[in-house]
C-alpha positions as protocol buffer text, in pm:
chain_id: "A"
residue {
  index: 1
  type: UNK
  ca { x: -5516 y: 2934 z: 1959 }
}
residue {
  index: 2
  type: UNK
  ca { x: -5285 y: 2783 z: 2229 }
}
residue {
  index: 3
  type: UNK
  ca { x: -5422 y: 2689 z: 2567 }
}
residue {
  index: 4
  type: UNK
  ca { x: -5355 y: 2959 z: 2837 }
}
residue {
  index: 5
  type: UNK
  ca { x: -5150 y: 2857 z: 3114 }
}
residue {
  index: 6
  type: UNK
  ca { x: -5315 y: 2829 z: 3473 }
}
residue {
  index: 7
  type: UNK
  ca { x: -5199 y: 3157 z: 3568 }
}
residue {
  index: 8
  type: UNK
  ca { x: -5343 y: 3322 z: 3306 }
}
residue {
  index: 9
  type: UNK
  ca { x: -5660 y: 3139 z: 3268 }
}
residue {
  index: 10
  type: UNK
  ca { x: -5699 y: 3182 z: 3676 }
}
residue {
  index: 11
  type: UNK
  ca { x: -5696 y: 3580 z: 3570 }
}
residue {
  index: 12
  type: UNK
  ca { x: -5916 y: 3612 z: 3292 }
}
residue {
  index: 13
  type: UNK
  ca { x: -6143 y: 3425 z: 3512 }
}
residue {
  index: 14
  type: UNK
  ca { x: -6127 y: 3668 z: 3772 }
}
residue {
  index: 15
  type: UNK
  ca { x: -6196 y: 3889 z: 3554 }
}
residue {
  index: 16
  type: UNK
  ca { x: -6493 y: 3729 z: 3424 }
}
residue {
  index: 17
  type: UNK
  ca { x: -6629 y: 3715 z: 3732 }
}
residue {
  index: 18
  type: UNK
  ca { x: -6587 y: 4039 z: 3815 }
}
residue {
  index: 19
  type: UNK
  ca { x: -6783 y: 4189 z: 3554 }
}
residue {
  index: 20
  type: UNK
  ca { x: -7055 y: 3851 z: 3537 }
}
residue {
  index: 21
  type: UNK
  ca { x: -7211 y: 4069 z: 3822 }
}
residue {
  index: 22
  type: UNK
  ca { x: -7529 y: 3812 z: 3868 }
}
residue {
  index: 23
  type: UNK
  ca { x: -7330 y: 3500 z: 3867 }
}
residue {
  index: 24
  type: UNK
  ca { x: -7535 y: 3330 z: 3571 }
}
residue {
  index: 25
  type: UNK
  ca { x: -7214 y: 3277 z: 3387 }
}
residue {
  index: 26
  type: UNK
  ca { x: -7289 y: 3556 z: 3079 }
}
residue {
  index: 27
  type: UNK
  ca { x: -7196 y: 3921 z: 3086 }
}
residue {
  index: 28
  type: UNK
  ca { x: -7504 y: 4144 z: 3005 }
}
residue {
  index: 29
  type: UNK
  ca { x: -7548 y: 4521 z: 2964 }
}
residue {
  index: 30
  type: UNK
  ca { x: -7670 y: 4500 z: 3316 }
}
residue {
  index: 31
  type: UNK
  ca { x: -7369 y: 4302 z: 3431 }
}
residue {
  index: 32
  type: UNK
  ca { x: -7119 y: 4622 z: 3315 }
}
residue {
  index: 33
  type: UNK
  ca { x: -7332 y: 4898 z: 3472 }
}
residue {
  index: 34
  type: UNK
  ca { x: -7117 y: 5003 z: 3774 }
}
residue {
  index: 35
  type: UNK
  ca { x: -6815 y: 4819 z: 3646 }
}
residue {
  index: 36
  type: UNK
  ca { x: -6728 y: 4940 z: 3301 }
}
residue {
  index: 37
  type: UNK
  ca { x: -6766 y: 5319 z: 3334 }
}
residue {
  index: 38
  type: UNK
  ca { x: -6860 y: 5497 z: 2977 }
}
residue {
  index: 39
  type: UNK
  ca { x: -6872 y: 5843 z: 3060 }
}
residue {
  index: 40
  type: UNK
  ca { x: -6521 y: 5904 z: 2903 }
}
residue {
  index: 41
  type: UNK
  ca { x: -6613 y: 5719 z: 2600 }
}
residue {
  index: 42
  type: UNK
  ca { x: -6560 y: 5980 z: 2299 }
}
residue {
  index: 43
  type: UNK
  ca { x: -6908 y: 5879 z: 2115 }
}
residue {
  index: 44
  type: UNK
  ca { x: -7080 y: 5932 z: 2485 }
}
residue {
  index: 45
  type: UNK
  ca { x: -6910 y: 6253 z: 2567 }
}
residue {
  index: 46
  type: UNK
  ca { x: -6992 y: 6372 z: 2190 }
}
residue {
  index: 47
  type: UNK
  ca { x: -7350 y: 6253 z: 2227 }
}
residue {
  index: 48
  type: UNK
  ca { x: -7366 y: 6042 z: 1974 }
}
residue {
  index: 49
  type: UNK
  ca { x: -7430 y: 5706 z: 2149 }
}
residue {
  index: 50
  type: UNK
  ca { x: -7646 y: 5670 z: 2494 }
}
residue {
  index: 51
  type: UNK
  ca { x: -7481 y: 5450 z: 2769 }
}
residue {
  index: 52
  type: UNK
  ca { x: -7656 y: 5147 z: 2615 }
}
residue {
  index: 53
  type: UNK
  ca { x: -7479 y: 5152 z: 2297 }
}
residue {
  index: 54
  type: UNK
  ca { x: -7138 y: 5215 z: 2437 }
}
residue {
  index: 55
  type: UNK
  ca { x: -7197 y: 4871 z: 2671 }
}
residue {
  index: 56
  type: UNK
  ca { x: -7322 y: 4662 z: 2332 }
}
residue {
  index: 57
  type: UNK
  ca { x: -7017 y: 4749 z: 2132 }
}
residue {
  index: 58
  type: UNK
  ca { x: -6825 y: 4689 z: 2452 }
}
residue {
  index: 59
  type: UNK
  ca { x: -6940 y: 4331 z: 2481 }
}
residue {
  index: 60
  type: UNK
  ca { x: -6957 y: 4326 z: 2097 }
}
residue {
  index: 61
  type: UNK
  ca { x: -6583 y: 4325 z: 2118 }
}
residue {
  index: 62
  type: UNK
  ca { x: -6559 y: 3925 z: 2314 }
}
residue {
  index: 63
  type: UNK
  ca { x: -6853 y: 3819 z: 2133 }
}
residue {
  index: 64
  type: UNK
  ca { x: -6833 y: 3589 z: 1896 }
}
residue {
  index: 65
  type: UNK
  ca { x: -6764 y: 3738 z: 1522 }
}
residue {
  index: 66
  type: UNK
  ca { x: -7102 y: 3720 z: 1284 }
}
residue {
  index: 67
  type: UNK
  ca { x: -7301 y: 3611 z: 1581 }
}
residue {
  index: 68
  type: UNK
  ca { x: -7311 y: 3922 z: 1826 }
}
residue {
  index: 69
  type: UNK
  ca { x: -7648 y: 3873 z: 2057 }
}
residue {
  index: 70
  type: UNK
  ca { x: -7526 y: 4134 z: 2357 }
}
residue {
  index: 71
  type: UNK
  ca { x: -7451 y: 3855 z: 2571 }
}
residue {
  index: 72
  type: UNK
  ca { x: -7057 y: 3738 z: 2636 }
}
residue {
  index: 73
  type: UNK
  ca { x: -7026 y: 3386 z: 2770 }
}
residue {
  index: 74
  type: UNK
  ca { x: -6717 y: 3270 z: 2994 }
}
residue {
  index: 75
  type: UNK
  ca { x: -6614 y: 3065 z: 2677 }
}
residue {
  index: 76
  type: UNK
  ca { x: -6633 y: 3378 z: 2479 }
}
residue {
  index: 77
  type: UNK
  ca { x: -6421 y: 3632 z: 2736 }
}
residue {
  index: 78
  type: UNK
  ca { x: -6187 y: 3317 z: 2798 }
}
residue {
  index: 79
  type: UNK
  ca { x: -6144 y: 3272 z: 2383 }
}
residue {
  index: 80
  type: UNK
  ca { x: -6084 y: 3657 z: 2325 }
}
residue {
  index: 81
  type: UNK
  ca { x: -5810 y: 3619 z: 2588 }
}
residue {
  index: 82
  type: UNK
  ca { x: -5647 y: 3308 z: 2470 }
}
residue {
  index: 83
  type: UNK
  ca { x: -5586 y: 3495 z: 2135 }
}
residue {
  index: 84
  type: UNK
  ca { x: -5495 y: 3812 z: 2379 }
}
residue {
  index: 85
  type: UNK
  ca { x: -5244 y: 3564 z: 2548 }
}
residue {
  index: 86
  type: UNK
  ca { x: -5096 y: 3442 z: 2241 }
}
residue {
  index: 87
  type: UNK
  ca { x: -4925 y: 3732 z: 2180 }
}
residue {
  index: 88
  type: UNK
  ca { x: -4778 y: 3834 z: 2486 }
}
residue {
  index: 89
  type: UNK
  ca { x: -4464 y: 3609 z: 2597 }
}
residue {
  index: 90
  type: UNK
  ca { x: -4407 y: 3723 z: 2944 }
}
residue {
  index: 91
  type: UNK
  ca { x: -4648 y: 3629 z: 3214 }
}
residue {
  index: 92
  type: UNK
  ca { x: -4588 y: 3918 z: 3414 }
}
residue {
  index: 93
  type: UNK
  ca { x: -4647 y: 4126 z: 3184 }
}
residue {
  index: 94
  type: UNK
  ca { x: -4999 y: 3963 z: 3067 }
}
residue {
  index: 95
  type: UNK
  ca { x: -5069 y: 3941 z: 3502 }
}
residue {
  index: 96
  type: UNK
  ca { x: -5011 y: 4314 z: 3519 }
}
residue {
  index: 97
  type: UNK
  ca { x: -5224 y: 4416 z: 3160 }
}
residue {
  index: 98
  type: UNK
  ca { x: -5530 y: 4228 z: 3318 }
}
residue {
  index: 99
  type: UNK
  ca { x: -5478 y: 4343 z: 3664 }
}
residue {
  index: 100
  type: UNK
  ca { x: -5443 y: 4721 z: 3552 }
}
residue {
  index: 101
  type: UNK
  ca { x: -5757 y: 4613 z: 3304 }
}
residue {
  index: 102
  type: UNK
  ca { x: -5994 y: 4521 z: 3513 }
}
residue {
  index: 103
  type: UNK
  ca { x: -5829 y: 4634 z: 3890 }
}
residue {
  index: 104
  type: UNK
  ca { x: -5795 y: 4286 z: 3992 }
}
């Protein structure tokens, strides 16, 4: 995948950070409680997953494929995005999807 421009890779970092709620450089289920809201999630509302499994698939999605442990690292969120980035040619537009993402 092609490098992200500074921009970009300033954002995604922000948003890293955001949800890295203890600062230790990994996301963890812990990390998204309060940030990543799962109450509208349609296997929550249907009752079929508790809160905990709706934050592991969530942070399955940036892990790293085959080797999901539950934990994202920053090189992990900031690979997901560079492939994110890769298709989307206007900066402005990739500022406002991660801004409207994550309310940066």
């Amino acid at each position: 995948r092609p490098p992200m421009n500074k921009s970009r890779r300033g954002l995604v970092l922000k948003a890293f950070n955001k949800l890295d709620k203890t600062g230790d450089g990994v996301i963890t289920v812990d990390d998204l409680k309060g940030v990543y809201d799962v109450t509208k999630h349609p296997k929550y509302v249907s009752g079929e997953w508790t809160d905990e499994q709706v934050f592991l698939k969530f942070l399955e999605s940036y892990d790293t494929p085959n080797q999901a442990d539950g934990l994202v690292t920053k090189e992990e969120f900031l690979n997901y995005y560079s492939g994110v980035s890769a298709s989307i040619d206007n900066d402005a537009y990739f500022d406002l999807m991660m801004r409207t993402s994550w309310k940066l």
